[in-house]
C-alpha positions in Angstrom: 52.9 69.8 123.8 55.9 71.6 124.5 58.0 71.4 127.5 60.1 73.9 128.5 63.5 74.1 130.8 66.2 76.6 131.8 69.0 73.7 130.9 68.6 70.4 128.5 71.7 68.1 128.8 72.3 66.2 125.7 73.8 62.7 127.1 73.6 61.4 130.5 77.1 59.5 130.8 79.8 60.5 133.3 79.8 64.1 132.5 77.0 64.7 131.1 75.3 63.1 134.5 78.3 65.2 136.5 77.4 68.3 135.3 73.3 67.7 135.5 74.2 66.5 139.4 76.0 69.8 139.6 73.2 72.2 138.5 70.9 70.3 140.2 71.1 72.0 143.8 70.1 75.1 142.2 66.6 76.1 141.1 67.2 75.6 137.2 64.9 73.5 135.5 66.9 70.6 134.0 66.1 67.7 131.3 68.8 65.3 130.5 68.3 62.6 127.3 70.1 59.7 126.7 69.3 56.8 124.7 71.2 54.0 126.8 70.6 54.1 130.1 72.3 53.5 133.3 72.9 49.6 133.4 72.4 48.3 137.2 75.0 47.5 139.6 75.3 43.7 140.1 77.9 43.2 142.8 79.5 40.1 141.7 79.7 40.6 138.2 82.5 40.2 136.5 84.1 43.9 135.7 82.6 45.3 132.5 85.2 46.4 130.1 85.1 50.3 129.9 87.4 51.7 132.9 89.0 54.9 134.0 91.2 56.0 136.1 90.0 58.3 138.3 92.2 61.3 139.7 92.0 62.7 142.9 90.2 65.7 141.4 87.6 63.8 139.4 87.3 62.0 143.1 86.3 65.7 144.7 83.7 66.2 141.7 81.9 62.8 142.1 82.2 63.1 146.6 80.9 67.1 145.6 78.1 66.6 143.6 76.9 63.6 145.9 77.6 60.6 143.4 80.6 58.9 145.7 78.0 58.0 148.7 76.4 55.4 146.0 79.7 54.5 144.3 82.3 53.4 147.2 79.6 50.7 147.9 80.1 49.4 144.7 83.7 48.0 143.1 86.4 50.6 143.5 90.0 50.2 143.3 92.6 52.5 144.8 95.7 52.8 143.2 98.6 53.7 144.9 101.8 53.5 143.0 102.0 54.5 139.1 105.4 53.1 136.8 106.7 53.7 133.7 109.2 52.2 131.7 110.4 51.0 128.1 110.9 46.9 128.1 114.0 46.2 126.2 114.4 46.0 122.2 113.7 42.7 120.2 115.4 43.5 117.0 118.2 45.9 115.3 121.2 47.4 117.5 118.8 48.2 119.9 118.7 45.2 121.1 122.3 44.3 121.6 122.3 47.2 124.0 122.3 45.9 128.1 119.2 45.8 129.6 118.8 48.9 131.6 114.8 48.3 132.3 114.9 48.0 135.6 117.2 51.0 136.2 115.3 52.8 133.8 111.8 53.2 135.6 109.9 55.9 136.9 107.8 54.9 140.1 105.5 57.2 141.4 103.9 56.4 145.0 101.0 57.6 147.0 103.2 58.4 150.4 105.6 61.1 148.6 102.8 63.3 148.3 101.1 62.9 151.8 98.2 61.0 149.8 96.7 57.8 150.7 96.1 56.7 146.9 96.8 58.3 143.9 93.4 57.6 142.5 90.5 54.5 141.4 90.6 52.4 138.9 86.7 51.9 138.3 84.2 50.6 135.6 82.4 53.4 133.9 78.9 51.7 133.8 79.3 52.3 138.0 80.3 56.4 137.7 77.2 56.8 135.4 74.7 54.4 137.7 75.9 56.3 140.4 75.5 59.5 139.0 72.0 58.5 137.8 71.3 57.4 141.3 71.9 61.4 142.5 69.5 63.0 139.9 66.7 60.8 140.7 66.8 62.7 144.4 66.0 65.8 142.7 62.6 67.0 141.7 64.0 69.8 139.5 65.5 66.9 137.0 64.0 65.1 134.1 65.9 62.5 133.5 64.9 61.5 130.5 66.6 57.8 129.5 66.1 55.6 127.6 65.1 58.2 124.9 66.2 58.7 121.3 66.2 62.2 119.8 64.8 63.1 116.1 65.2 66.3 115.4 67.1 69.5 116.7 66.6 73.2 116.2 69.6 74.7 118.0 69.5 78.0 115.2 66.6 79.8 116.6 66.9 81.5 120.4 64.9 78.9 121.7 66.6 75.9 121.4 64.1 72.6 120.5 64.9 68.7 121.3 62.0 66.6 119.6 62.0 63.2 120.8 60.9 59.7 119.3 57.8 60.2 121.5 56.9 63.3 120.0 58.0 65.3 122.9 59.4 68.8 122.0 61.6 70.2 124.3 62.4 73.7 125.1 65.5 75.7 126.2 67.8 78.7 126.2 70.8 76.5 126.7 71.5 73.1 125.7 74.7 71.4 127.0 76.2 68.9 124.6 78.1 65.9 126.4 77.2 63.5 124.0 80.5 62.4 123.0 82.6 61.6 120.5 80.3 61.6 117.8 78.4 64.3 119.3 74.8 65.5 117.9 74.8 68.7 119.4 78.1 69.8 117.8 76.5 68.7 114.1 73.4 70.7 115.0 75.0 73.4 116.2 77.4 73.6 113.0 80.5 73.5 114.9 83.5 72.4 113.0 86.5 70.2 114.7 90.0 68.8 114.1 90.3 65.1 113.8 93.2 63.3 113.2 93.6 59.2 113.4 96.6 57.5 115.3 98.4 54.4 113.0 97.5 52.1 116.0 94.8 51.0 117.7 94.2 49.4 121.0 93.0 46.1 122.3 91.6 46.1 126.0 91.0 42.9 127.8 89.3 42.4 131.2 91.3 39.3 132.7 90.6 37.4 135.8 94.4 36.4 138.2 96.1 34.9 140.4 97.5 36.3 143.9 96.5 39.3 145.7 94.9 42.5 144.9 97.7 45.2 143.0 97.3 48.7 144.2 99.8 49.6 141.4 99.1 50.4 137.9 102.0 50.4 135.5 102.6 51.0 131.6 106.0 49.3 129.9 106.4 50.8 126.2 107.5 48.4 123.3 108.5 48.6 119.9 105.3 48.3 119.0 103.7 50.5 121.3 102.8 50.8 125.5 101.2 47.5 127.2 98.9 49.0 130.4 98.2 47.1 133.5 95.3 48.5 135.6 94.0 46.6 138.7 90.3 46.3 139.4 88.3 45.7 142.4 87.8 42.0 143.7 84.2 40.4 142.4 82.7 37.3 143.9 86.4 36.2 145.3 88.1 36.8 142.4 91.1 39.4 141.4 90.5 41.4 137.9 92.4 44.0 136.0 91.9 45.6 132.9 95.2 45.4 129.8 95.9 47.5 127.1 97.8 46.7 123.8 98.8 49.1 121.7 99.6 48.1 118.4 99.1 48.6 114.4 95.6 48.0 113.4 95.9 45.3 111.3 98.3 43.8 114.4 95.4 44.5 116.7 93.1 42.7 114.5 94.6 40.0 114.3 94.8 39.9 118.3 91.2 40.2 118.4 90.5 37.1 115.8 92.7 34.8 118.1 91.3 32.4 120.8 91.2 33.7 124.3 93.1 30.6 125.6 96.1 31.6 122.7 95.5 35.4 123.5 96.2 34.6 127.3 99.3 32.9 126.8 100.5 35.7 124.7 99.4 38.2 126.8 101.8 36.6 129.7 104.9 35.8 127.4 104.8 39.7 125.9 104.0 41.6 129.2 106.7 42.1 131.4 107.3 39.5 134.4 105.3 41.7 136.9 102.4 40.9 134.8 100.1 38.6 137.7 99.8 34.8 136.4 96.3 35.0 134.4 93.4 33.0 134.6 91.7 33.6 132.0 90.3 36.4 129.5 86.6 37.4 130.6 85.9 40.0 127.9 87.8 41.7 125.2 87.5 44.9 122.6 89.2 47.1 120.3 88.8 51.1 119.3 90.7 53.0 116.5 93.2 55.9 118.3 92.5 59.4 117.5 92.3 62.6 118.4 89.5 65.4 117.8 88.7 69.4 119.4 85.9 71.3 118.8 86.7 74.6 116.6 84.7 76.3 119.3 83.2 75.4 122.6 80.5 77.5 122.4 78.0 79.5 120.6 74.7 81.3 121.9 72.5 78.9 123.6 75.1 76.0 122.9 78.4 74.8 124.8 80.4 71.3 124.8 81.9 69.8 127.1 83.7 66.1 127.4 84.3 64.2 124.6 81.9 66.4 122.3 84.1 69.1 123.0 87.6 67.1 122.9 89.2 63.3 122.5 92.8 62.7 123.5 95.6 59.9 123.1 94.0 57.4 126.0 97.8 57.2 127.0 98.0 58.1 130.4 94.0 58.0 131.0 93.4 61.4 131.3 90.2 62.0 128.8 87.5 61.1 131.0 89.6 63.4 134.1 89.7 66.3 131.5 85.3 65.6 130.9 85.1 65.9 135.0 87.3 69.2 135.0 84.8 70.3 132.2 81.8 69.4 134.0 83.1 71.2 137.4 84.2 74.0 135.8 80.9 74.9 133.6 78.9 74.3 136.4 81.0 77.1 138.2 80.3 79.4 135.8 76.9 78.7 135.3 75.7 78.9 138.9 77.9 82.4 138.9 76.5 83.9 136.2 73.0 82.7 137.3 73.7 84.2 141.2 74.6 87.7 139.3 71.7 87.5 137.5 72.8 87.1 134.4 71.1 84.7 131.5 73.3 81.4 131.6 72.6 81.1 128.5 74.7 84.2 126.6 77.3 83.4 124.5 79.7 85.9 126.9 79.0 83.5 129.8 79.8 80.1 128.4 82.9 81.8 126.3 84.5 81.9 129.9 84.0 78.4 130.2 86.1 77.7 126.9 88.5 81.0 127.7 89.0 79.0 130.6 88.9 75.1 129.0 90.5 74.9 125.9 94.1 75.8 126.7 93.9 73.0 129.1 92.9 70.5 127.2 95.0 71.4 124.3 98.0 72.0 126.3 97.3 68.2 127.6 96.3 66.7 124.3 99.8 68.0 122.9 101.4 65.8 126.0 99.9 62.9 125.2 101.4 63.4 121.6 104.9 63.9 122.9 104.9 60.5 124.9 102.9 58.9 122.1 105.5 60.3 118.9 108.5 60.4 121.6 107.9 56.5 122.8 107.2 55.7 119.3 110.9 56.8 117.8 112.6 53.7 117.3 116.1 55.5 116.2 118.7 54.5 118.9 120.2 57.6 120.1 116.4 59.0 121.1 115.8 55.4 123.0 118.7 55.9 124.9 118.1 59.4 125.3 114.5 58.5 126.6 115.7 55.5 129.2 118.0 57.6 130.6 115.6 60.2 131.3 113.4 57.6 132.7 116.3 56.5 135.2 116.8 60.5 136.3 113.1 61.6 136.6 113.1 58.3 139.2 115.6 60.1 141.3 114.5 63.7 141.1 112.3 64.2 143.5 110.9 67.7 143.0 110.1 66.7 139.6 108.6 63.7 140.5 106.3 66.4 142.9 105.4 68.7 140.5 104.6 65.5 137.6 102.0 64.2 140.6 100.6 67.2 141.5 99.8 67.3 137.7 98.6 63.8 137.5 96.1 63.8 140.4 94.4 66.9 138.9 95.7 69.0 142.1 97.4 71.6 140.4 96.4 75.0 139.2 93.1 77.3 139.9 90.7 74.5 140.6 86.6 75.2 140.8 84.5 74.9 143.8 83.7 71.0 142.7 86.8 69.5 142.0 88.6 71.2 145.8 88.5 68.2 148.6 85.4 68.3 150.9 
């Protein structure tokens, strides 16, 4: 038996769920399938692995579409200052040069922008149990998870989802937010650009000593940026989350060590600021790469998230960019649906990419100029780049304007991502 729907989301994690939470205070009939669901919140757990940091936008989306009531009661951390520098040169002429590191570092704080924090630090298995927590209040949502899909038929004017169950679903419009590897975007026959990064990324969740940081900071190396990012306390205990950017095969070889050996090289590499370490609770790698959908959209069909676009996890900004997609398609959707048009016609969900894809691509090519401009190792551009780092410290307006950027609080924002 068929069931049909005005909306089917394909994925339920953080924007997939956002934009489902979204559409859910109107009267659209919604499905949303995953095959994972939502693990539970266990507060004293030891921080799970997969974080983000949340901008004060994204922090609007999940207070607007009624997610943030369920997830301040869980394990959030406010950040309030943000840093930058390059940690002096091991090798060459480089490293004959005086340490100017501490000089040379940009420090961005809460306070210079009238804000309280500059944004959370929180596990991602919370957002999307939070999220899920929001669409079970509403009787106009199936959520539909754990469930595995086996077939699509997104050619035909009616869109179909057959499920392992047997299940067909029906729809005008499916929403694809099912990630990298998205389905959608295969069945839909819409092409992207993918290119792989030479390094890759080790991320450890590690237990310290001392109080709780409210700062998170990022110190490039030769061999590429080391991250610090402070999580919430758990059962009397401080955690944060590290990053290590390196070649693959270096990254590897990091991953194969023993935690006790990969702890004490963790503290001798990162900078002194680095918190004395306990101990590593979890570790994992991923490949670096980049990816955007030819097109967002195509009758019946639009992307958004990671099916739509994967960035340089740099300075954290993919998941932010998947909220802005989420707010902004709902926008549009509930508009065209108020003016009674069908939500579903390619001229509707081409304003949501008319409106979309310069952003992204105007941030993706960022993240490419820190990634390609950090990762010059002649000596002119590393001075060039310190010094730069030293000025932008003491230009205030520019620091401003960099902020206003970071925090998502800049430019024409939809209805879901403006403060309450």
């Amino acid at each position: 038996m068929n069931r049909p729907y005005d909306v089917i989301i394909v994925g339920a994690g953080m924007v997939g769920a956002t934009i489902a939470c979204g559409l859910a205070r109107s009267d659209l009939k919604i499905a949303i399938i995953d095959a994972v669901p939502a693990k539970p919140y266990e507060p004293d757990a030891v921080p799970g692995i997969r974080v983000s940091a949340i901008s004060l936008a994204s922090e609007n989306v999940l207070t607007n579409v009624g997610a943030w009531q369920f997830l301040k009661e869980t394990r959030l951390c406010p950040y309030r200052h943000l840093a930058v520098n390059e940690l002096p040169a091991e090798h060459g002429l480089a490293a004959k040069l005086p340490d100017i590191s501490s000089w040379a570092r940009t420090q961005f704080s809460a306070q210079e922008i009238g804000q309280s924090h500059l944004g959370y630090i929180i596990e991602n298995d919370l957002i999307q149990w939070s999220l899920q927590q929001v669409l079970l209040t509403h009787s106009n949502v199936s959520l539909l998870c754990p469930k595995n899909i086996v077939a699509m038929d997104l050619q035909s004017d009616t869109k179909t989802i057959t499920l392992e169950t047997g299940e067909v679903l029906e729809s005008a419009l499916v929403i694809g937010a099912d990630g990298a590897q998205s389905q959608v975007r295969q069945a839909a026959n819409i092409g992207q650009y993918r290119e792989q990064y030479t390094q890759s990324a080790l991320v450890a969740t590690v237990s310290y000593q001392g109080a709780q940081q409210d700062i998170t900071w990022q110190s490039f190396t030769e061999h590429g940026p080391l991250a610090f990012l402070p999580l919430a306390e758990s059962g009397g205990q401080q955690y944060a989350s590290l990053v290590w950017y390196d070649k693959t095969d270096a990254i590897r070889e990091l991953m194969a060590m023993e935690l006790p050996a990969l702890r004490r090289l963790i503290q001798q590499k990162y900078p002194p600021e680095l918190p004395r370490l306990n101990r590593i609770e979890a570790r994992g790698s991923f490949p670096l790469f980049k990816s955007h959908a030819h097109h967002y959209a195509k009758a019946g069909v639009v992307l958004a998230g990671d099916a739509a676009h994967t960035i340089n996890p740099l300075a954290g900004q993919g998941v932010n960019l998947g909220f802005m997609d989420a707010a902004v398609l709902v926008d549009i959707l509930l508009k065209a649906q108020l003016n009674g048009e069908r939500i579903a016609d390619l001229t509707v969900l081409r304003r949501f990419e008319k409106k979309r894809r310069l952003s992204n691509q105007s941030m993706m090519g960022l993240m490419d100029v820190f990634y390609h401009g950090f990762g010059n190792k002649h000596l002119p551009v590393r001075v060039a780049r310190n010094l730069g780092l030293g000025f932008a410290q003491r230009l205030g307006f520019a620091k401003h304007k960099v902020m206003a950027y970071a925090t998502g609080l800049s430019g024409d924002l939809p209805r879901l991502a403006k403060p309450v």
